[in-house]
N, CA, C and O atoms as a printed pandas DataFrame, in Angstrom:
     atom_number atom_name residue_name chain_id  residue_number  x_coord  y_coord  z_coord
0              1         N          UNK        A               1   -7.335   11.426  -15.128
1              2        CA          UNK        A               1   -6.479   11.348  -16.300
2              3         C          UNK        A               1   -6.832   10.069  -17.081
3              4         O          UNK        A               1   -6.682    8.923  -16.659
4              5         N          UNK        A               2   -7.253   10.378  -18.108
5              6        CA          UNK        A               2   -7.368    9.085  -19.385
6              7         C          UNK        A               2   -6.023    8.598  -19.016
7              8         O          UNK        A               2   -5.150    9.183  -18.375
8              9         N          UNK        A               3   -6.015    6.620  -19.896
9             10        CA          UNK        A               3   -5.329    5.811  -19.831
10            11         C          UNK        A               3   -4.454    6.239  -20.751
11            12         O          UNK        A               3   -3.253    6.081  -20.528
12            13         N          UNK        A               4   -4.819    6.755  -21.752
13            14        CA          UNK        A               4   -3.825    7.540  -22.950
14            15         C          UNK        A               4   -2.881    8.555  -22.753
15            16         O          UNK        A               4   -1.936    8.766  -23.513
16            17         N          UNK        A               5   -3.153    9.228  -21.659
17            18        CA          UNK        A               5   -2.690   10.596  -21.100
18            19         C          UNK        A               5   -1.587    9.495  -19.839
19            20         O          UNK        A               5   -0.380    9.734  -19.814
20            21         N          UNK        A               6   -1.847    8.992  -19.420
21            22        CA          UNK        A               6   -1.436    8.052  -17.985
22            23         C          UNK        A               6    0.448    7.439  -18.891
23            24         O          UNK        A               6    1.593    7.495  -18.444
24            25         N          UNK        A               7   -0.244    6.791  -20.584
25            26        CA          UNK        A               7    0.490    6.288  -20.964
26            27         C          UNK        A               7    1.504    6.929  -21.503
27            28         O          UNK        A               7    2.587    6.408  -21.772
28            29         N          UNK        A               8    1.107    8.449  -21.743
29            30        CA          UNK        A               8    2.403    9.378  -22.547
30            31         C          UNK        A               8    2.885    9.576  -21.640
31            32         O          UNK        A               8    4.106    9.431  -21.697
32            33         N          UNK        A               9    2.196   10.095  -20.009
33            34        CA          UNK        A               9    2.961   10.616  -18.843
34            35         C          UNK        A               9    3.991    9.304  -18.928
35            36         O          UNK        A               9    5.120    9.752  -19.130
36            37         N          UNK        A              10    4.011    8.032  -18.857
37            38        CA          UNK        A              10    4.657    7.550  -18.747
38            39         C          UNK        A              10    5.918    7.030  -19.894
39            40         O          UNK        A              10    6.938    6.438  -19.540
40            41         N          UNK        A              11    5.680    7.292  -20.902
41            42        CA          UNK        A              11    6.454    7.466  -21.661
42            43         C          UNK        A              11    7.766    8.612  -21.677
43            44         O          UNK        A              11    8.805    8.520  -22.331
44            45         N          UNK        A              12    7.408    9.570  -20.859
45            46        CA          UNK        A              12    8.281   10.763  -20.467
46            47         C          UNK        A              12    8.663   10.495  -19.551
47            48         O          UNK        A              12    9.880   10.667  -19.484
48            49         N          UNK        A              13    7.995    9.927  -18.272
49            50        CA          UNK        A              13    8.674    9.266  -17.237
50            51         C          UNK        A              13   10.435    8.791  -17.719
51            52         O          UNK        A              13   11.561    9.180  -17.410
52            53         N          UNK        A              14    9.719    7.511  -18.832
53            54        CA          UNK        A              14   10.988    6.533  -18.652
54            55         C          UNK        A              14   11.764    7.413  -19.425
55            56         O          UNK        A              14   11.818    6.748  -20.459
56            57         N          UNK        A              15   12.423    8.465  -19.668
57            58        CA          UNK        A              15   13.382    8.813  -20.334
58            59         C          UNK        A              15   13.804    9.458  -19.132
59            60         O          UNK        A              15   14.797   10.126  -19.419
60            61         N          UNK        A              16   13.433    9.612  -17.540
61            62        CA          UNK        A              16   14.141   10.399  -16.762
62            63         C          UNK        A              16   14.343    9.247  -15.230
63            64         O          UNK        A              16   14.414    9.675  -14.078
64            65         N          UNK        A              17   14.411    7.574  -15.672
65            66        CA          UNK        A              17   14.164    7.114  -14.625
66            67         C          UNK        A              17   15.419    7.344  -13.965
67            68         O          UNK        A              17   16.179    8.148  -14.506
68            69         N          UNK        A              18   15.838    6.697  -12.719
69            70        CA          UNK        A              18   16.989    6.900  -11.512
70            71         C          UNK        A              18   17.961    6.242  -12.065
71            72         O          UNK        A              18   19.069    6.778  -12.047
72            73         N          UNK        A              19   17.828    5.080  -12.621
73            74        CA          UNK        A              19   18.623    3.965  -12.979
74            75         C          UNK        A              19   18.473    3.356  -14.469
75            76         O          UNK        A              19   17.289    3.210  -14.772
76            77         N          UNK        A              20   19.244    3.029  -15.311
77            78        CA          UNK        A              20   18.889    2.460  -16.380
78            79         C          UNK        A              20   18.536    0.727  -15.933
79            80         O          UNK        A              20   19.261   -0.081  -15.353
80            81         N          UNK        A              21   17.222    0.585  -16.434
81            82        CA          UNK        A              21   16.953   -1.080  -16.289
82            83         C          UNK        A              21   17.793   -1.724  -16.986
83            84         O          UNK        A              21   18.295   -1.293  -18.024
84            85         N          UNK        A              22   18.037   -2.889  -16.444
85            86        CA          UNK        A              22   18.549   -4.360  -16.858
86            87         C          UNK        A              22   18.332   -4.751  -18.894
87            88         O          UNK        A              22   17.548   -4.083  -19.570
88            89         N          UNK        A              23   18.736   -5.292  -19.182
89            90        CA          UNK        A              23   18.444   -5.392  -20.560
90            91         C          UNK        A              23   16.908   -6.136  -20.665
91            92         O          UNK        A              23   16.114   -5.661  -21.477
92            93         N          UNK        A              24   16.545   -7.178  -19.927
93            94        CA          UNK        A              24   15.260   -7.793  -19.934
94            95         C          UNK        A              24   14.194   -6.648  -19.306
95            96         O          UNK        A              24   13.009   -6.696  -19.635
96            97         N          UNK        A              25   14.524   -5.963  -18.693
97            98        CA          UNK        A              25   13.170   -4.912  -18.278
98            99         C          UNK        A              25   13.080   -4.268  -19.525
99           100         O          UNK        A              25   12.003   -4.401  -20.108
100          101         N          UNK        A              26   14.043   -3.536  -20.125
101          102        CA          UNK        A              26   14.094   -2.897  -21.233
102          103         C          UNK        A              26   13.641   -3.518  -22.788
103          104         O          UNK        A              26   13.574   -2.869  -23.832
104          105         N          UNK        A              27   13.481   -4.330  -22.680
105          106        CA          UNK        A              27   13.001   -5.600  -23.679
106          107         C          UNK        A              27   11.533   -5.247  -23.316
107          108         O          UNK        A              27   10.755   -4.709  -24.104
108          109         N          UNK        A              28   11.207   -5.638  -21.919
109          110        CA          UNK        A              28    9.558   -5.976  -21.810
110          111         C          UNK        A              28    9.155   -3.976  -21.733
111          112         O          UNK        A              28    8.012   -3.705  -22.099
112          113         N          UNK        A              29    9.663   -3.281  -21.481
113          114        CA          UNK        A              29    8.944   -1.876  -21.564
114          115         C          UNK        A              29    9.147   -1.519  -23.036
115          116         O          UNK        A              29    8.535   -0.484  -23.301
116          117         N          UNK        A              30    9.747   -1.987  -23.994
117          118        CA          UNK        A              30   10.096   -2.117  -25.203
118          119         C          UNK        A              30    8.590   -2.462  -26.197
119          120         O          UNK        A              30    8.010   -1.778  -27.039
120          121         N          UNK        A              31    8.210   -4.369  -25.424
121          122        CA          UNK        A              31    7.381   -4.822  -26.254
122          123         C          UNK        A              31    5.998   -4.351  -25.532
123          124         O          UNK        A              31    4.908   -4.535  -26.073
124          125         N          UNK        A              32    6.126   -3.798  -24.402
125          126        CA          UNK        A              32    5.000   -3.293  -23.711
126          127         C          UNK        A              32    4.443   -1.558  -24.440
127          128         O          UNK        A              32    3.250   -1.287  -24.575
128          129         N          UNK        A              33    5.134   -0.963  -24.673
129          130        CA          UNK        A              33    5.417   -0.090  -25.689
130          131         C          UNK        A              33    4.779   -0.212  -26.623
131          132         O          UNK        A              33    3.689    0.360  -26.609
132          133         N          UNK        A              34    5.187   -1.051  -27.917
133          134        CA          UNK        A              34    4.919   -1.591  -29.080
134          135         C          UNK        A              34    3.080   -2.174  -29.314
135          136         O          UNK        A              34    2.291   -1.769  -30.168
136          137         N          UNK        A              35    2.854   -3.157  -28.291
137          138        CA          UNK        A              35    2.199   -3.733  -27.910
138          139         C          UNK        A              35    0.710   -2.676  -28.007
139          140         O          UNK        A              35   -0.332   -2.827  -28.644
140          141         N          UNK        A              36    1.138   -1.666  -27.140
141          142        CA          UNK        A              36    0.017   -0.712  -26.497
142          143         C          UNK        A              36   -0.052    0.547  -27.990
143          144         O          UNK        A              36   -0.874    1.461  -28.056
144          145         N          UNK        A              37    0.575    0.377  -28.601
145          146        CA          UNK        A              37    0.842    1.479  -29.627
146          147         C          UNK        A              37    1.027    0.982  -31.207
147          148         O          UNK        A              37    1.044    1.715  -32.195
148          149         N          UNK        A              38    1.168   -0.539  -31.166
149          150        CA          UNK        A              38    0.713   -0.996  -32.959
150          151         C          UNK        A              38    0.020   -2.339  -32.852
151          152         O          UNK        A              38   -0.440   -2.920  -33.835
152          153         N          UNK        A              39   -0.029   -2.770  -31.705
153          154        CA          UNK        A              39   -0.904   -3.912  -31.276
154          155         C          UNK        A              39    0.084   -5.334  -31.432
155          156         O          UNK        A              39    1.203   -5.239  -30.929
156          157         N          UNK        A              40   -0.323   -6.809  -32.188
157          158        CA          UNK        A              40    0.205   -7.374  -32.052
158          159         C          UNK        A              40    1.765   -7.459  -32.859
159          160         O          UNK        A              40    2.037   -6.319  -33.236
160          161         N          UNK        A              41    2.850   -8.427  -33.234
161          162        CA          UNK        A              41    4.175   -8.284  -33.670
162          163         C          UNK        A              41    3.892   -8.173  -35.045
163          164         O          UNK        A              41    2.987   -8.965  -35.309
164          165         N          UNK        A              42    4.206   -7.633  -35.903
165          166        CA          UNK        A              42    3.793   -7.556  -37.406
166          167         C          UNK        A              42    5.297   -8.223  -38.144
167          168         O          UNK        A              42    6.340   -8.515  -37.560
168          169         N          UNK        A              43    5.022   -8.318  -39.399
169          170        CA          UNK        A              43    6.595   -8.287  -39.902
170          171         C          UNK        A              43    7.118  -10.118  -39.840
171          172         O          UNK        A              43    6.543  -11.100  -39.370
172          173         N          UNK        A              44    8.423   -9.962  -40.535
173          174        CA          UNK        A              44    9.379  -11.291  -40.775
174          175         C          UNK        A              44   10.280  -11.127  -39.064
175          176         O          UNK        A              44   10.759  -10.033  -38.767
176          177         N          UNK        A              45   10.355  -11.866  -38.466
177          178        CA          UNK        A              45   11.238  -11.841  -37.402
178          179         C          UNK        A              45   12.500  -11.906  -37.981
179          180         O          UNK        A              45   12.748  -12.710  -38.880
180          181         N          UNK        A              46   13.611  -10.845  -37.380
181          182        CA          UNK        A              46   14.893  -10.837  -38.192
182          183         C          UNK        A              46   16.014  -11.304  -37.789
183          184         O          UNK        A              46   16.270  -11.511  -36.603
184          185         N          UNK        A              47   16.984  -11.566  -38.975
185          186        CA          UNK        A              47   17.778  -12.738  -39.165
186          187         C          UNK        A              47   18.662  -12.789  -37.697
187          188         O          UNK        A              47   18.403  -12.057  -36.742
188          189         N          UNK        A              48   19.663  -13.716  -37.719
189          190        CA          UNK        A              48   21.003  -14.011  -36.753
190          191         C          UNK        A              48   21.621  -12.794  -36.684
191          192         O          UNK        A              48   22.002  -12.221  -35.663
192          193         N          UNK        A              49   21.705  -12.413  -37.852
193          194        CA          UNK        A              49   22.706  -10.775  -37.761
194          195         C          UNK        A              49   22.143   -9.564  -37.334
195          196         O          UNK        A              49   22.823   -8.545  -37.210
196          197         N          UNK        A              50   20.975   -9.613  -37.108
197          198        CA          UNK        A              50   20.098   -8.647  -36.232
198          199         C          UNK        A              50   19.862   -8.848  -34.790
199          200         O          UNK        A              50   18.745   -8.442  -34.467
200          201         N          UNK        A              51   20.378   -9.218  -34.064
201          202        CA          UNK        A              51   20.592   -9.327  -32.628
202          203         C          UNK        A              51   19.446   -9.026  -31.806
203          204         O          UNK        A              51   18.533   -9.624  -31.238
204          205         N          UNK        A              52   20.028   -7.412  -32.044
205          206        CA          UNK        A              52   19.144   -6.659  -31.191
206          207         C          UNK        A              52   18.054   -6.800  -31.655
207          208         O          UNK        A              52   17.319   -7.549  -31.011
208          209         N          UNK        A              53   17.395   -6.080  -33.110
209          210        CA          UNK        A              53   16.078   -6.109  -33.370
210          211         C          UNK        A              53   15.450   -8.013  -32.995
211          212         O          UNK        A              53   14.396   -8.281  -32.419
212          213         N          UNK        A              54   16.145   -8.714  -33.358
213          214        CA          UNK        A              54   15.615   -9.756  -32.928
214          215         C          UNK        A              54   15.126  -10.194  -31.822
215          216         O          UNK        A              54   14.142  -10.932  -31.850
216          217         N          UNK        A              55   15.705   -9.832  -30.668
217          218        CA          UNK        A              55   15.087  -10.134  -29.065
218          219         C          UNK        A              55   14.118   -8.995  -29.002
219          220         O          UNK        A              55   13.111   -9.005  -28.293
220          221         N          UNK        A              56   14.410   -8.204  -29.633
221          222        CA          UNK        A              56   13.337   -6.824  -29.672
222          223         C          UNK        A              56   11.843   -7.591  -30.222
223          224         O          UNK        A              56   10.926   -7.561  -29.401
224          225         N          UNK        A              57   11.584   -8.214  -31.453
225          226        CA          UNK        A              57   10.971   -8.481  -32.137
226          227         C          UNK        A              57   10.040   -9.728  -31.152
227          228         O          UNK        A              57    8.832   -9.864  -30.955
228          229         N          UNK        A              58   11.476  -10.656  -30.591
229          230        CA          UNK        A              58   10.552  -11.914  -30.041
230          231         C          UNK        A              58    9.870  -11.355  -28.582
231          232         O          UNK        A              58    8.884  -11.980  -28.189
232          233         N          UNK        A              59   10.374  -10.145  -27.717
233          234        CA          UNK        A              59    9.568   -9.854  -26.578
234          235         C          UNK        A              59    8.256   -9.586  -27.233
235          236         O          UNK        A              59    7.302  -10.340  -27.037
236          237         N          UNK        A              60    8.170   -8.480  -28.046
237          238        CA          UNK        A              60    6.836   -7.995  -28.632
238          239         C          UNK        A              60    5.772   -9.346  -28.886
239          240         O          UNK        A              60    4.593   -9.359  -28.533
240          241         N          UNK        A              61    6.580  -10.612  -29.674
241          242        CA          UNK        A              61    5.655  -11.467  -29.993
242          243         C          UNK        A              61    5.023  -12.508  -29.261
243          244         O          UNK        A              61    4.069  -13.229  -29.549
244          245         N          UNK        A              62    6.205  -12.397  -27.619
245          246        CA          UNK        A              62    5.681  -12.700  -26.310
246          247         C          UNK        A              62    4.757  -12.656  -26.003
247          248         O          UNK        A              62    4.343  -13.632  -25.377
248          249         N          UNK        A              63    3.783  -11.432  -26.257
249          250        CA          UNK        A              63    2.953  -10.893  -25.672
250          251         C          UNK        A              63    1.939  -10.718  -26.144
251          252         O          UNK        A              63    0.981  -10.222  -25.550
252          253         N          UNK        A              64    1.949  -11.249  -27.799
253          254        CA          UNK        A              64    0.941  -11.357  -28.617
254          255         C          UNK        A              64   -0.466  -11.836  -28.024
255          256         O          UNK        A              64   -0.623  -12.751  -27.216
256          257         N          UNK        A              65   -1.423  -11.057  -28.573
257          258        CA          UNK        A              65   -2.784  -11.102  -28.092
258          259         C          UNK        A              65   -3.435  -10.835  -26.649
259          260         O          UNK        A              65   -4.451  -11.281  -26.116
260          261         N          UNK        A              66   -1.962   -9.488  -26.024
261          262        CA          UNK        A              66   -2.521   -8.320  -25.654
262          263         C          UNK        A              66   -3.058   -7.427  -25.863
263          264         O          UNK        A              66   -2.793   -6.798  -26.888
264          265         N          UNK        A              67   -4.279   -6.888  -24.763
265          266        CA          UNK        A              67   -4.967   -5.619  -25.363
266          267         C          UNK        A              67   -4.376   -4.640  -25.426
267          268         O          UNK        A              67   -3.440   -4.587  -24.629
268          269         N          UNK        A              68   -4.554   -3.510  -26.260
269          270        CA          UNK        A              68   -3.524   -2.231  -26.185
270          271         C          UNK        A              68   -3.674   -1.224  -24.653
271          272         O          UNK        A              68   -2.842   -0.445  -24.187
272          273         N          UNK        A              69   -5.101   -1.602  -24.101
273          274        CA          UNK        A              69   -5.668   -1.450  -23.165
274          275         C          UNK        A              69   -4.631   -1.627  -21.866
275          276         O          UNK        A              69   -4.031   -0.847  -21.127
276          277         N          UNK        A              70   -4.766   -3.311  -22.010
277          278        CA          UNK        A              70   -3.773   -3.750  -20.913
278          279         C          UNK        A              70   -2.113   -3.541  -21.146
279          280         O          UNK        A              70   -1.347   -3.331  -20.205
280          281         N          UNK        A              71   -1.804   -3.608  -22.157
281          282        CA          UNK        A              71   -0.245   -3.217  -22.391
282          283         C          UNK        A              71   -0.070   -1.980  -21.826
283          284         O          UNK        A              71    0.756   -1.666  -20.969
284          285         N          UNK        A              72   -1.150   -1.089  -22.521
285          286        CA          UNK        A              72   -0.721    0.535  -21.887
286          287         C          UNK        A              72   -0.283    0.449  -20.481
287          288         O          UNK        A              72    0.887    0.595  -20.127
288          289         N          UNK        A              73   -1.623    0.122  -19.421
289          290        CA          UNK        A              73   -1.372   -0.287  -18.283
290          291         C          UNK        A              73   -0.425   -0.981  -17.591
291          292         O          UNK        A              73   -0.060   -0.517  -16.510
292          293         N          UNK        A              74    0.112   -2.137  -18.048
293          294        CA          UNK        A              74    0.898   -3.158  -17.700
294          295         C          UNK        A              74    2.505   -1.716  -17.640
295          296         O          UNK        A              74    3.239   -1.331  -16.730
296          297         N          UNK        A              75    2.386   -1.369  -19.115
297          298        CA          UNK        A              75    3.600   -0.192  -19.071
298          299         C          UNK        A              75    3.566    0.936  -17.765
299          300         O          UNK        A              75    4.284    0.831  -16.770
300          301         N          UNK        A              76    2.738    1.851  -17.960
301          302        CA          UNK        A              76    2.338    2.522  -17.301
302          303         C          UNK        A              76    2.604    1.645  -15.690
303          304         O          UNK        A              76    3.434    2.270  -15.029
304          305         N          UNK        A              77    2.257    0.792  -15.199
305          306        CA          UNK        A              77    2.675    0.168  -13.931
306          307         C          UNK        A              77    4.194   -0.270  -13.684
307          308         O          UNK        A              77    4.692   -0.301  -12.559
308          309         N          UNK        A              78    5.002   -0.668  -15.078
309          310        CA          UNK        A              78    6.199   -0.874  -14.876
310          311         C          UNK        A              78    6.992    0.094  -14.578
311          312         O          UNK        A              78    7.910    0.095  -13.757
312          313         N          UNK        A              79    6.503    1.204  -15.487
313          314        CA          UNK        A              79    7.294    2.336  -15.474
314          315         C          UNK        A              79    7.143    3.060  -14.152
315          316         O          UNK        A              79    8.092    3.806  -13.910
316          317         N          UNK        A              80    6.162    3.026  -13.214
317          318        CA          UNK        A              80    6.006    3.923  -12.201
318          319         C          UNK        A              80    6.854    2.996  -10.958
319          320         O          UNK        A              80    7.232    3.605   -9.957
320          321         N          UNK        A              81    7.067    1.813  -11.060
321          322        CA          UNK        A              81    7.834    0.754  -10.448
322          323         C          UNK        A              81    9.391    1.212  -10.482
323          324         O          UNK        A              81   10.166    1.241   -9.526
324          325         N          UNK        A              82    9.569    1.456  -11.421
325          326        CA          UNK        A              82   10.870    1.699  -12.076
326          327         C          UNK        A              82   11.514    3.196  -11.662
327          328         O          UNK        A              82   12.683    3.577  -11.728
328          329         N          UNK        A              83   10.510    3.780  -11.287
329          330        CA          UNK        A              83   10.295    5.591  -10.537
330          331         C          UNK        A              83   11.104    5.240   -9.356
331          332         O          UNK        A              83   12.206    5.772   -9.229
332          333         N          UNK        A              84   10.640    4.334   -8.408
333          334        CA          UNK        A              84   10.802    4.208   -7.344
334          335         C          UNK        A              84    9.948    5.217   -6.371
335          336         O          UNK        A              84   10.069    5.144   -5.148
């Protein structure tokens, strides 16, 4: 199975895991996501009144100058972790 195929399987995965993750796992399978699928953080990071998109925005930029390569993977490994 291609890494591409590995990464949708796992994308369907996480919509059926056992348990909903923690808010910080969900952040990093978030920017791990993003990462593997538009590359680095694009965009104005958003304001105080954007909360959510904001921690959303700063995991992604965490991780800046990951390969989409390794993000896929890195996902793809979290998510099968997360299977149990």
């Amino acid at each position: 199975m291609t890494l591409q195929a590995q990464f949708e399987q796992a994308q369907a995965d996480s919509k059926n895991l056992p348990e909903r993750p923690d808010n910080m796992t969900l952040l990093k399978i978030y920017a791990l996501f993003k990462q593997a699928s538009s590359g680095d953080a694009e965009g104005k990071r958003p304001g105080f009144s954007d909360m959510v998109g904001r921690a959303k925005w700063d995991a992604w930029d965490a991780i800046k100058g990951t390969s989409k390569e390794d993000a896929m993977q890195q996902y793809i490994d979290l998510i099968e972790e997360l299977k149990g």
